[in-house]
N, CA, C and O atoms as CSV, one atom per row, in Angstrom:
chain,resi,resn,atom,element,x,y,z
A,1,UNK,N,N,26.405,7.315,26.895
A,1,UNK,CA,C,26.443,8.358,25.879
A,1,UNK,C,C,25.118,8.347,25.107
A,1,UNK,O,O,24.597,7.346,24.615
A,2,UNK,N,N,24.649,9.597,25.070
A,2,UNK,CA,C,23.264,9.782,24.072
A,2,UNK,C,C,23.566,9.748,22.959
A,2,UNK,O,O,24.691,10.131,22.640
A,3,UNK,N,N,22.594,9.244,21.927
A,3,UNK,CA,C,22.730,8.797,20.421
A,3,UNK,C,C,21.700,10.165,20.101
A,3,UNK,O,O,20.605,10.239,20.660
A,4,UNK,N,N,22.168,11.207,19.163
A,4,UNK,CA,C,21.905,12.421,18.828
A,4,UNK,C,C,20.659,11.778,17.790
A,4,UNK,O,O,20.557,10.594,17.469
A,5,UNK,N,N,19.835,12.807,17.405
A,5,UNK,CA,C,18.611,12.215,16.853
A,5,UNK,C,C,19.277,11.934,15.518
A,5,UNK,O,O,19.051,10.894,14.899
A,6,UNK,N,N,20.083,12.858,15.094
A,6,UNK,CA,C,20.776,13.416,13.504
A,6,UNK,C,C,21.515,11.055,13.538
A,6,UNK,O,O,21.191,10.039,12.923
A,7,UNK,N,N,22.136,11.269,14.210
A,7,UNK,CA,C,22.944,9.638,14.301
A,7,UNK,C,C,22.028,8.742,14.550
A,7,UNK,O,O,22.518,7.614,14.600
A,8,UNK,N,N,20.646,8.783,14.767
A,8,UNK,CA,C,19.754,7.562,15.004
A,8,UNK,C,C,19.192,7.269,13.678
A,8,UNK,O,O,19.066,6.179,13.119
A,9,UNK,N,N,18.830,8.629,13.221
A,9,UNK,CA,C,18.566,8.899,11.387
A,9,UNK,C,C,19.389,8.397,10.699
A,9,UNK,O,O,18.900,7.879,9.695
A,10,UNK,N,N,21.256,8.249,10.853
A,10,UNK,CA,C,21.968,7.804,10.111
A,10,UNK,C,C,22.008,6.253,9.893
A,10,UNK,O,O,22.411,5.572,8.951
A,11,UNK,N,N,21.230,5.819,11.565
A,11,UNK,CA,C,21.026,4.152,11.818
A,11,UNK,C,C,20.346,3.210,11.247
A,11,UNK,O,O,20.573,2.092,10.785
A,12,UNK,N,N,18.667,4.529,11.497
A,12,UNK,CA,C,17.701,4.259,10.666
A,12,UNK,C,C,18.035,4.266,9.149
A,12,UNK,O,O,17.508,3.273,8.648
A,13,UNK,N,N,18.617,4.901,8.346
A,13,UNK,CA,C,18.893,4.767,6.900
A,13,UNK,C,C,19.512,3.943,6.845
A,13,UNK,O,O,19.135,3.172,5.962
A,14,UNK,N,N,20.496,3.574,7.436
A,14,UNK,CA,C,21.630,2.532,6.920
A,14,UNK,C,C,20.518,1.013,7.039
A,14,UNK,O,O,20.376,0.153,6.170
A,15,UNK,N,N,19.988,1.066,8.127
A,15,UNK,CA,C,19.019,-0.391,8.265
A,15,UNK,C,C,18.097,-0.770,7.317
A,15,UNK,O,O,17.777,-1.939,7.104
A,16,UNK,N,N,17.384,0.815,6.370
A,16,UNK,CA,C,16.446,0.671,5.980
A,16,UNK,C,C,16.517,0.629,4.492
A,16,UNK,O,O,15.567,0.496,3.720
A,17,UNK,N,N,18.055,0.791,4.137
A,17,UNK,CA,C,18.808,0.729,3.069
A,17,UNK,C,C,19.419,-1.182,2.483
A,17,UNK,O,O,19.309,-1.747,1.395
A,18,UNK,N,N,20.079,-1.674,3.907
A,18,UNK,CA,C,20.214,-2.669,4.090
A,18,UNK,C,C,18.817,-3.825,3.879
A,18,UNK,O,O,18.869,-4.955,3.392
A,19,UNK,N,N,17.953,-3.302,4.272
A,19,UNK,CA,C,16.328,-4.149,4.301
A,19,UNK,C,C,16.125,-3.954,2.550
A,19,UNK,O,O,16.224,-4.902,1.771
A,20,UNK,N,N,15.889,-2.842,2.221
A,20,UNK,CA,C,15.610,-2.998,0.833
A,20,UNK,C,C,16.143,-3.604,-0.160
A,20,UNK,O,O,15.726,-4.086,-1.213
A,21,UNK,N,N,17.707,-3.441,0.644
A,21,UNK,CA,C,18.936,-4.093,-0.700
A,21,UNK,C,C,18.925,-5.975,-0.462
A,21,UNK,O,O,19.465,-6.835,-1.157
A,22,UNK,N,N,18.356,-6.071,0.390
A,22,UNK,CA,C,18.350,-7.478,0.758
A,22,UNK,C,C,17.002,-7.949,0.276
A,22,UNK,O,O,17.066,-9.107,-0.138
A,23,UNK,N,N,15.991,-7.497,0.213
A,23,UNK,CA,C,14.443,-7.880,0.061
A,23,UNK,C,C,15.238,-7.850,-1.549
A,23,UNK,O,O,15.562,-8.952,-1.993
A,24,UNK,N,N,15.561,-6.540,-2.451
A,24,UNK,CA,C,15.826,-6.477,-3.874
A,24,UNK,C,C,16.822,-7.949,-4.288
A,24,UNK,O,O,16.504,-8.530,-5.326
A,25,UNK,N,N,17.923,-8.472,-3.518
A,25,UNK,CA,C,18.703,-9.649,-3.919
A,25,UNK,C,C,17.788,-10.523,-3.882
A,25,UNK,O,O,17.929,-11.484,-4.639
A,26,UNK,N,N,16.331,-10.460,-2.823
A,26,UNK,CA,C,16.019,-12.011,-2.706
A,26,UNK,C,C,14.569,-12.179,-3.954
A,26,UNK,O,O,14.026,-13.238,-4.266
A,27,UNK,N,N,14.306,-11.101,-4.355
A,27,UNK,CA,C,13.376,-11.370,-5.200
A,27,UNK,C,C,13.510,-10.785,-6.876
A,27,UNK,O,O,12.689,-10.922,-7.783
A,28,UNK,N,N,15.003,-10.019,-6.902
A,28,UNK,CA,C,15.466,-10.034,-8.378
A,28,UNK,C,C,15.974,-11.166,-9.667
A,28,UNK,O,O,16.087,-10.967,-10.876
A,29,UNK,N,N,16.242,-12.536,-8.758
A,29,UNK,CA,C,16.719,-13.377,-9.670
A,29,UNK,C,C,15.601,-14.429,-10.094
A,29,UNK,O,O,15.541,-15.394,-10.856
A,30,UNK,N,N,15.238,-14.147,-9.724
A,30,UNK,CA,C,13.580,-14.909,-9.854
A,30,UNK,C,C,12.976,-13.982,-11.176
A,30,UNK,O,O,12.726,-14.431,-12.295
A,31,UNK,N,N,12.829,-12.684,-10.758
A,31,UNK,CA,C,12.175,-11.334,-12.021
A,31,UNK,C,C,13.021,-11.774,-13.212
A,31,UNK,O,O,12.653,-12.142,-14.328
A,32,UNK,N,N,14.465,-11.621,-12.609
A,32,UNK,CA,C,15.227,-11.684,-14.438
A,32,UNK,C,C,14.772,-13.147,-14.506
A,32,UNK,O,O,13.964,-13.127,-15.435
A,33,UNK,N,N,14.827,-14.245,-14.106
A,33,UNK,CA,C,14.905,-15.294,-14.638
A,33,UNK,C,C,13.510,-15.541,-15.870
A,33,UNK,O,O,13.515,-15.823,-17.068
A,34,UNK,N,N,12.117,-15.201,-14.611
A,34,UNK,CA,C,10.958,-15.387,-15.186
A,34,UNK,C,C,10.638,-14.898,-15.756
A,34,UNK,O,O,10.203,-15.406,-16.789
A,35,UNK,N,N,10.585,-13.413,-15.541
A,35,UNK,CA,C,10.183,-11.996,-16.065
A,35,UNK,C,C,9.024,-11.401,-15.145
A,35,UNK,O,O,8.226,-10.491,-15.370
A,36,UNK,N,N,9.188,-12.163,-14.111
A,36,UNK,CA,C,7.903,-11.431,-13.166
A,36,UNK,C,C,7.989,-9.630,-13.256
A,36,UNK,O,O,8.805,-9.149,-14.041
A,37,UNK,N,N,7.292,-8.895,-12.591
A,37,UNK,CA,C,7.211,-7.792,-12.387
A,37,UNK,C,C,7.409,-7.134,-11.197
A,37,UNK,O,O,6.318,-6.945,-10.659
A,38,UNK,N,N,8.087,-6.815,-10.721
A,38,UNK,CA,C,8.445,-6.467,-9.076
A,38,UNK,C,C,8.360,-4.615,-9.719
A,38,UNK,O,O,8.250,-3.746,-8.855
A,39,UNK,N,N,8.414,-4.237,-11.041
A,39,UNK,CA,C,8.628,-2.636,-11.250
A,39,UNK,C,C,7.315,-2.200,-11.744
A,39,UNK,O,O,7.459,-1.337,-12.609
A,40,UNK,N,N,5.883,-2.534,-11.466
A,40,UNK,CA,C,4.529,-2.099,-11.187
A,40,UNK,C,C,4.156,-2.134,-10.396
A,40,UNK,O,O,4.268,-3.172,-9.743
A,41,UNK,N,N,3.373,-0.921,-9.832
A,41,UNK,CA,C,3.110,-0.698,-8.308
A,41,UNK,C,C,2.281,0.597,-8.552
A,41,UNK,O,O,2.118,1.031,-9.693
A,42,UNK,N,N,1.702,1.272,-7.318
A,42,UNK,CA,C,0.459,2.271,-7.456
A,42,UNK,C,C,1.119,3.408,-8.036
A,42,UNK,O,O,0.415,4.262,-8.574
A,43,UNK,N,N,2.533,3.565,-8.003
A,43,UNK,CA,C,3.350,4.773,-8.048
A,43,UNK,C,C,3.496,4.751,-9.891
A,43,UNK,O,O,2.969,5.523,-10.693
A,44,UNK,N,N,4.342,3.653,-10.134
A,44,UNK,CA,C,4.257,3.404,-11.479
A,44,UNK,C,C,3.648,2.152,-12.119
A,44,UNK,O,O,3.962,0.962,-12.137
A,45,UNK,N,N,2.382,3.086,-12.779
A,45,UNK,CA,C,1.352,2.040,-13.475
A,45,UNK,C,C,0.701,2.154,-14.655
A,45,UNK,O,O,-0.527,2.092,-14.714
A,46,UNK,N,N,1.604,2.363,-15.893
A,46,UNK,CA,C,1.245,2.864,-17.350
A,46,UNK,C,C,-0.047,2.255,-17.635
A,46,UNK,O,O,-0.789,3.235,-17.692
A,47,UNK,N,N,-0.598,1.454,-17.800
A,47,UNK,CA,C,-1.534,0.587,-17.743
A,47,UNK,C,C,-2.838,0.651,-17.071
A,47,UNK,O,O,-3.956,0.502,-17.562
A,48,UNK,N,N,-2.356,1.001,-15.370
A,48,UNK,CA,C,-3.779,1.240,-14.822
A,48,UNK,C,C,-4.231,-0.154,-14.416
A,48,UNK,O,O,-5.447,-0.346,-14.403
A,49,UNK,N,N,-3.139,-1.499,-13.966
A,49,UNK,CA,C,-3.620,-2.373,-14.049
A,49,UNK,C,C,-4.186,-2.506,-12.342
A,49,UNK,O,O,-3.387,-2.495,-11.407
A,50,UNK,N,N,-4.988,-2.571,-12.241
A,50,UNK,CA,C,-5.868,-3.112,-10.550
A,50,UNK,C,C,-4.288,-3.699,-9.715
A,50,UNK,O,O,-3.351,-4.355,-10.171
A,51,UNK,N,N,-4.555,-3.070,-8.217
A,51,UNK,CA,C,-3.653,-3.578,-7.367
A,51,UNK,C,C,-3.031,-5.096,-6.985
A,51,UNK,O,O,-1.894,-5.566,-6.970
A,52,UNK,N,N,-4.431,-5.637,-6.672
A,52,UNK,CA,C,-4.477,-7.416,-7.356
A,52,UNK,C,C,-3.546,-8.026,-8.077
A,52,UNK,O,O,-2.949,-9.077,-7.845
A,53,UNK,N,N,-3.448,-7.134,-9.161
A,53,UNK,CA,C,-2.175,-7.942,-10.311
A,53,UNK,C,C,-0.973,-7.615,-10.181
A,53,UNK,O,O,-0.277,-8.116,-11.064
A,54,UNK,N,N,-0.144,-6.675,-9.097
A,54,UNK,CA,C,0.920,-6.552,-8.819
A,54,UNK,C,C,1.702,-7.439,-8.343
A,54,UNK,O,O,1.225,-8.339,-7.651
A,55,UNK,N,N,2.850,-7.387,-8.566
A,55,UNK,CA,C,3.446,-8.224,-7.809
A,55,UNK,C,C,3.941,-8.549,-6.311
A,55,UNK,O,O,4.830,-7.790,-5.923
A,56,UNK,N,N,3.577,-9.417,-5.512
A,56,UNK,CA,C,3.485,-9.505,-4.430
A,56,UNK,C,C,4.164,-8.379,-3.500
A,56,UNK,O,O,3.740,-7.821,-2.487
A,57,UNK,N,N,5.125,-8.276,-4.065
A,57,UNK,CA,C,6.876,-7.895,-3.733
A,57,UNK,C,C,6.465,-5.908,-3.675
A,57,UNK,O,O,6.653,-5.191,-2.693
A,58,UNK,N,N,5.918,-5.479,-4.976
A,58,UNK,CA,C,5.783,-4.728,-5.602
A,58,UNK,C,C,5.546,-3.379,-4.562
A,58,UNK,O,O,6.416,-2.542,-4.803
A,59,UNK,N,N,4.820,-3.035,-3.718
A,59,UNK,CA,C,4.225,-2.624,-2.824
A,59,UNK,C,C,5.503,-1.957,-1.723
A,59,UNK,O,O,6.217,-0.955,-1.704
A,60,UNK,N,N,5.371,-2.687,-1.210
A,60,UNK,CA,C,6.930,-3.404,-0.259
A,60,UNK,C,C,8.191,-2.968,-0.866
A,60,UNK,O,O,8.709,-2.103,-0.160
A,61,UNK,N,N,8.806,-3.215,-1.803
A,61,UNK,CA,C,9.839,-2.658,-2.432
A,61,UNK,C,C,9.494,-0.891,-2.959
A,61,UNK,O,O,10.393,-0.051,-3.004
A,62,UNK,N,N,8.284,-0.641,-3.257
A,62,UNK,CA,C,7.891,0.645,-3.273
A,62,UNK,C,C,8.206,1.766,-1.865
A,62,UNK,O,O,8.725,2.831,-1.535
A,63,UNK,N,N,7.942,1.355,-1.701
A,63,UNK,CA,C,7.794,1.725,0.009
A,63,UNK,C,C,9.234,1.328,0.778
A,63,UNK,O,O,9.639,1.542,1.921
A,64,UNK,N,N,9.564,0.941,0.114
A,64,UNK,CA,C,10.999,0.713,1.695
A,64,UNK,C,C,12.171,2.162,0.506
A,64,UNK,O,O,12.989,2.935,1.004
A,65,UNK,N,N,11.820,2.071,-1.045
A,65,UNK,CA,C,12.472,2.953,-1.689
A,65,UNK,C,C,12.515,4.174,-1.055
A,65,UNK,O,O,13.463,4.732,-0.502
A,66,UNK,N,N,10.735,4.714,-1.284
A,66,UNK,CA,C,10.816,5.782,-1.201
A,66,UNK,C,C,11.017,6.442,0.768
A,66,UNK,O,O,11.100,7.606,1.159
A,67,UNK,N,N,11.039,4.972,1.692
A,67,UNK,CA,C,11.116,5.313,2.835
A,67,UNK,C,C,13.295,5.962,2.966
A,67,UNK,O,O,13.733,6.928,3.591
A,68,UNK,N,N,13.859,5.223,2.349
A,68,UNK,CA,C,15.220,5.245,1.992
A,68,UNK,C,C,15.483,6.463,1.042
A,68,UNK,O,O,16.595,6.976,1.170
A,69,UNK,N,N,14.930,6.821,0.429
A,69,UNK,CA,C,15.016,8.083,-0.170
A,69,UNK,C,C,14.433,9.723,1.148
A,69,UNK,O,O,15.077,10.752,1.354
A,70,UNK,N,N,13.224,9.363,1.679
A,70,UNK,CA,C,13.225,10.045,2.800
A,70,UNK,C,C,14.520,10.079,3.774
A,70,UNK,O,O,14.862,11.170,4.229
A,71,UNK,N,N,15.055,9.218,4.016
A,71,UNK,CA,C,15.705,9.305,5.115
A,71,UNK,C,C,17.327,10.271,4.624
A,71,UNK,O,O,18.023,11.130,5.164
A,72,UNK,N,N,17.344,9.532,3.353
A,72,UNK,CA,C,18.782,10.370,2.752
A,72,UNK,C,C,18.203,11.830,2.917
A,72,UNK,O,O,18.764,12.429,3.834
A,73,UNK,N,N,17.349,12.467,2.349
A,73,UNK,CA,C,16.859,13.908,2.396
A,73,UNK,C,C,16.926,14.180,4.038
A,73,UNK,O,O,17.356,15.314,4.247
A,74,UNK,N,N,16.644,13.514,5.154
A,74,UNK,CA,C,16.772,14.041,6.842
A,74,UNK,C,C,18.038,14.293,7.097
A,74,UNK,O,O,18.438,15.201,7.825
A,75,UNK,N,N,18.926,13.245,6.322
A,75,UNK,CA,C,20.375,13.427,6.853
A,75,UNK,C,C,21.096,14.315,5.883
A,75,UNK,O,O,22.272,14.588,6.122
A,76,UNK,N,N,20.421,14.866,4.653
A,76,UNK,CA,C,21.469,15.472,4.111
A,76,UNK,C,C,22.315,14.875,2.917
A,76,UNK,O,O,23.086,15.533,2.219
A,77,UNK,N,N,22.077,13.665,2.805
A,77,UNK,CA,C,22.774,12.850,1.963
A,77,UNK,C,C,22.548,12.727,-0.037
A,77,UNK,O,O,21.402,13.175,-0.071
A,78,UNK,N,N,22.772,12.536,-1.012
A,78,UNK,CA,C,22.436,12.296,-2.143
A,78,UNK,C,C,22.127,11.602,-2.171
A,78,UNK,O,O,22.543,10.688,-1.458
A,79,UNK,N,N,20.747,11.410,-3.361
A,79,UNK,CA,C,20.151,9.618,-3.589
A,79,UNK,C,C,20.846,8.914,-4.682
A,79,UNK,O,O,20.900,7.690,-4.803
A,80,UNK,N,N,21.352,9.755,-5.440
A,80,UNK,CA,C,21.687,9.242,-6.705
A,80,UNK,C,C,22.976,8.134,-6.507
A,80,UNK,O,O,24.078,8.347,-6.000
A,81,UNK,N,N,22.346,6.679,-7.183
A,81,UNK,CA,C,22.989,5.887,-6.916
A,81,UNK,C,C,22.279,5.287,-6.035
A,81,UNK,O,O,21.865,4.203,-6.448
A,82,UNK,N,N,22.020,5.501,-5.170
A,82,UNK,CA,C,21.449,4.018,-3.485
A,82,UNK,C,C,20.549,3.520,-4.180
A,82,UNK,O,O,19.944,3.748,-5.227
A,83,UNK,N,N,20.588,2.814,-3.402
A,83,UNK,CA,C,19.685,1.485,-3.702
A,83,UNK,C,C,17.640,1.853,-3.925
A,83,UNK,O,O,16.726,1.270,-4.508
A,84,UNK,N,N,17.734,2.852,-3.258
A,84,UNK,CA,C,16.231,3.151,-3.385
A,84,UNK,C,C,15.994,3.925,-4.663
A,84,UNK,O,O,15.063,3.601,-5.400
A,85,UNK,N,N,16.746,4.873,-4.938
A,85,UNK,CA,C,17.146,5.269,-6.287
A,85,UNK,C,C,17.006,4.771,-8.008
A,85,UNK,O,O,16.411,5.124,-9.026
A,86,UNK,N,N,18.176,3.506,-7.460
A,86,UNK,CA,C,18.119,3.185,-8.621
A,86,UNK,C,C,17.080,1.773,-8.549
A,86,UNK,O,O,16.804,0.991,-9.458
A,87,UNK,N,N,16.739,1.775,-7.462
A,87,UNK,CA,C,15.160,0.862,-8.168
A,87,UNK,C,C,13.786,1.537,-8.238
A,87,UNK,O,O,12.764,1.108,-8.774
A,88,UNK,N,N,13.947,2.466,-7.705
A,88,UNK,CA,C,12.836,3.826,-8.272
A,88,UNK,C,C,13.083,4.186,-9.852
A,88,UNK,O,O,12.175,4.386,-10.659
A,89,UNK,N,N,14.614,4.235,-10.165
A,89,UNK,CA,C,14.620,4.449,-11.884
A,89,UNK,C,C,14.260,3.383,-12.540
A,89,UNK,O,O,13.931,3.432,-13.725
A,90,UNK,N,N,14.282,2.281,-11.831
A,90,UNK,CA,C,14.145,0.982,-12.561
A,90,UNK,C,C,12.540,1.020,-12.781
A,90,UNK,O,O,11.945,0.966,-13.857
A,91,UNK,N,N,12.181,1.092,-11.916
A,91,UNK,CA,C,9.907,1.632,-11.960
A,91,UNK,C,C,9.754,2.549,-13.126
A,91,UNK,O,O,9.117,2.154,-14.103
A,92,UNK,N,N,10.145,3.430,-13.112
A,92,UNK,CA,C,10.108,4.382,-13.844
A,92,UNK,C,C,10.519,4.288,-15.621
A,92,UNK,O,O,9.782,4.657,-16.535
A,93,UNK,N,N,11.634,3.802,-15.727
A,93,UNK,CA,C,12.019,3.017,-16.952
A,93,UNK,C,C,11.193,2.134,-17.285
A,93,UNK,O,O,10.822,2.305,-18.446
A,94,UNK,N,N,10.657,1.114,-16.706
A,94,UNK,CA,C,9.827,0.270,-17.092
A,94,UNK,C,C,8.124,0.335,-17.226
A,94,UNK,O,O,7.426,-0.622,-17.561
A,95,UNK,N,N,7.509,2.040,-16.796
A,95,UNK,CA,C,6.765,2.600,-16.846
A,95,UNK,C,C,6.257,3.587,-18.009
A,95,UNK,O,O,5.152,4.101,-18.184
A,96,UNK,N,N,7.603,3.679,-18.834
A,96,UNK,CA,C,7.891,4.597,-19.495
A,96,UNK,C,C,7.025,4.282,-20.641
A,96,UNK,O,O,6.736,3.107,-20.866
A,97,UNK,N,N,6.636,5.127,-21.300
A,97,UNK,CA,C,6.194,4.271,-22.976
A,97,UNK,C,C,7.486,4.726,-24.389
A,97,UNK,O,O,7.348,5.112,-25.550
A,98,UNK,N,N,8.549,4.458,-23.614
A,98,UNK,CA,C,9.362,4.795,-24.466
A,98,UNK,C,C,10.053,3.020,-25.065
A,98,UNK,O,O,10.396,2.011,-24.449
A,99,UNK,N,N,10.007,3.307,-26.206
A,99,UNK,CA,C,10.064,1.783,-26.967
A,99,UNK,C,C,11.112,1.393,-26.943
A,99,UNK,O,O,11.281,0.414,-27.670
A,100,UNK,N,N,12.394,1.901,-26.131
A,100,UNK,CA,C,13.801,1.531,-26.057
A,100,UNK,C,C,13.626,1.043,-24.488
A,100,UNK,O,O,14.522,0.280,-24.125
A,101,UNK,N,N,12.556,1.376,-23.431
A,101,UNK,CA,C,12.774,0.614,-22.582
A,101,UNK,C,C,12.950,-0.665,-22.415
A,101,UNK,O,O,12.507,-1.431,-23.270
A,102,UNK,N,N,13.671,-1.192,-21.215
A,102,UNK,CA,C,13.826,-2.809,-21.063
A,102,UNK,C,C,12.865,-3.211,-20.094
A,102,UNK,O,O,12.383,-2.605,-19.137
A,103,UNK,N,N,12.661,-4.506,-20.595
A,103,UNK,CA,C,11.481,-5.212,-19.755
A,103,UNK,C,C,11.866,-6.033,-18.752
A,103,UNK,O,O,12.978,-6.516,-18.965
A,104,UNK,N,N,11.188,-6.488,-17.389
A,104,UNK,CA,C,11.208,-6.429,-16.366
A,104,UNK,C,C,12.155,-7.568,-16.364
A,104,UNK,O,O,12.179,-7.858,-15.167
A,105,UNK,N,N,13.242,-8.692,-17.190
A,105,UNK,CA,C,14.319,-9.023,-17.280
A,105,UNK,C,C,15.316,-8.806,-17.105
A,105,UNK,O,O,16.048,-9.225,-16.208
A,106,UNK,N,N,15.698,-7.551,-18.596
A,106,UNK,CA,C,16.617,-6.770,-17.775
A,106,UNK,C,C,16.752,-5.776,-17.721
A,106,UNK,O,O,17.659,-5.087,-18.188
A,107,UNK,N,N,15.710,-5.449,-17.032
A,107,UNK,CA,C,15.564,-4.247,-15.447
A,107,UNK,C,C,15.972,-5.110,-14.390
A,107,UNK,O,O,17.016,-4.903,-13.772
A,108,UNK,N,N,15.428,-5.794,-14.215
A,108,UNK,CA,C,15.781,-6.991,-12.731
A,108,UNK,C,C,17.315,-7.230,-12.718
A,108,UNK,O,O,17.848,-7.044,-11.624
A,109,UNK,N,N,18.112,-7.610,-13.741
A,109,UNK,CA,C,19.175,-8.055,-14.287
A,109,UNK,C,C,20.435,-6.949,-14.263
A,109,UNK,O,O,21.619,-7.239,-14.096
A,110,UNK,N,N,19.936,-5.744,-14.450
A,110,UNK,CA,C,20.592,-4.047,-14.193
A,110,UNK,C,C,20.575,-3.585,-12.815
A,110,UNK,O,O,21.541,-3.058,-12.263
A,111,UNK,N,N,19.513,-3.788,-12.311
A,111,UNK,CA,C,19.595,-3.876,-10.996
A,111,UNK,C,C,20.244,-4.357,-9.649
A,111,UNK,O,O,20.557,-3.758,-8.620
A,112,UNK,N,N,20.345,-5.954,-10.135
A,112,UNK,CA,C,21.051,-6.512,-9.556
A,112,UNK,C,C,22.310,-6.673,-9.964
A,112,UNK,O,O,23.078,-7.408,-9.344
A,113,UNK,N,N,22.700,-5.953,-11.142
A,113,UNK,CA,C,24.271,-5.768,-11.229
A,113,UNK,C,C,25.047,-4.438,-10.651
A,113,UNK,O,O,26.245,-4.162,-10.577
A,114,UNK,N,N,23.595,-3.580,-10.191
A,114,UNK,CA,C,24.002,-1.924,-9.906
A,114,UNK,C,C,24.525,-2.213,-7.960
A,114,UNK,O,O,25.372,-1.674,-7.248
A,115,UNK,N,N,23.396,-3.431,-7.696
A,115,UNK,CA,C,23.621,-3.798,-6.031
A,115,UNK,C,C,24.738,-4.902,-6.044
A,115,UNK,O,O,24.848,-5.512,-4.981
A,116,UNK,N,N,25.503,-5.230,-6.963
A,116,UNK,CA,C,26.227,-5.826,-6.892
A,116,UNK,C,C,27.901,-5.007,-7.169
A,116,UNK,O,O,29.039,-5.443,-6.995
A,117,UNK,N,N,27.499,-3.942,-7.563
A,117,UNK,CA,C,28.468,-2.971,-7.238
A,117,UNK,C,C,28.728,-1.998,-6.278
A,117,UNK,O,O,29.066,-0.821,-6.406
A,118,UNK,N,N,28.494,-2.756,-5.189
A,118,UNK,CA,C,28.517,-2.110,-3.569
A,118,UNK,C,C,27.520,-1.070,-3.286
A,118,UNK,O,O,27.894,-0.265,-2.434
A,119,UNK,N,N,26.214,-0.851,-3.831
A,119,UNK,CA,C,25.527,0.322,-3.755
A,119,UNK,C,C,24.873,-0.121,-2.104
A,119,UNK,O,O,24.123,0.654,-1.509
């Protein structure tokens, strides 16, 4: 039986959803603990700080988001909520210059309570 392109797209998202949500568990408890920065990156960078000072992670978690956000838009699907989503809001919140934002604690800490609610 042939795997329709529309169902290889559904494969590809689910894998590439799974990769991100797993890369996000293995390097969020470390962020809340320390306060590293995994939510600066070229996309969101209030600051302007040089690529260099990002966080390793930073890049990589950028990119598997917005690759997971592509793929929901091929199939048709909503982002709001997945996992690429809400760590794209998490960049974004923590980009913000709004003085009620939370810092990369708990953002890390919201995050991993949002993937801990089956997202």
């Amino acid at each position: 039986m042939k795997t329709s392109k529309f169902e290889k797209l559904e494969l590809e998202l689910a894998a590439e959803e799974e990769k991100l949500k797993q890369h996000l568990l293995r390097v969020l408890p470390e962020a809340a603990e320390s306060g590293s920065n995994v939510f600066t990156n070229t996309e969101f960078n209030p600051s302007n700080l040089p690529s260099h000072l990002f966080g390793s992670d930073a890049e990589i978690l950028l990119n598997g988001a917005r690759e997971c956000l592509r793929l929901r838009r091929a199939v048709g699907l909503d982002s709001k909520g997945s996992v690429g989503a809400i760590f794209l809001e998490a960049c974004q919140e923590h980009a913000s210059r709004d003085p009620q934002a939370r810092g990369p604690r708990k953002l890390a800490s919201s995050v991993l309570r949002a993937l801990g609610d089956g997202t």
